[in-house]
C-alpha positions, -999 to 999 in steps of 0.1 A, spaced: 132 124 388 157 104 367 149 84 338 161 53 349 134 60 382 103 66 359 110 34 341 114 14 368 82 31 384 67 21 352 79 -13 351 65 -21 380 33 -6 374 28 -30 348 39 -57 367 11 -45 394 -17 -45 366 -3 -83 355 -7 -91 390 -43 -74 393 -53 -89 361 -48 -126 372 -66 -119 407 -94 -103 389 -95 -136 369 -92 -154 400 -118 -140 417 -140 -148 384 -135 -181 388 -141 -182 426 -173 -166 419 -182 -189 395 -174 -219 421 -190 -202 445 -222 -198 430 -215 -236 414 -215 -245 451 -246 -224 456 -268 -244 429 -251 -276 446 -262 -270 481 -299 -259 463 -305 -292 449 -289 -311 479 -318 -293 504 -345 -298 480 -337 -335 474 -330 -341 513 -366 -324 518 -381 -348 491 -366 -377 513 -376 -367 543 -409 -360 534 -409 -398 520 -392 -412 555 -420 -393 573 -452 -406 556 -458 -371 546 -472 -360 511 
């Protein structure tokens, strides 16, 4: 293998861990949302049972 292969194989190897670094961060942050979104939809069913129960003479 010539020099000028290996760093170019190594170039792009770092380019590939850049790349896998920023998804990685990506997917932090769409876990964060997604859980965000979680929390959301928890407080959106409770409160929607609270009102119902209120619209419904219940207790």
């Amino acid at each position: 293998m010539s020099m000028t292969c290996q760093r170019e194989l190594l170039e792009l190897g770092g380019v590939m861990l850049e790349f896998y670094g920023v998804m990685l961060e990506f997917g932090e942050v769409m876990l964060e949302f997604g859980l965000g979104m979680l929390e959301f939809d928890g407080v959106m069913l409770i409160s929607g049972l609270s009102t119902h129960q209120k619209s419904t003479g219940g207790p």
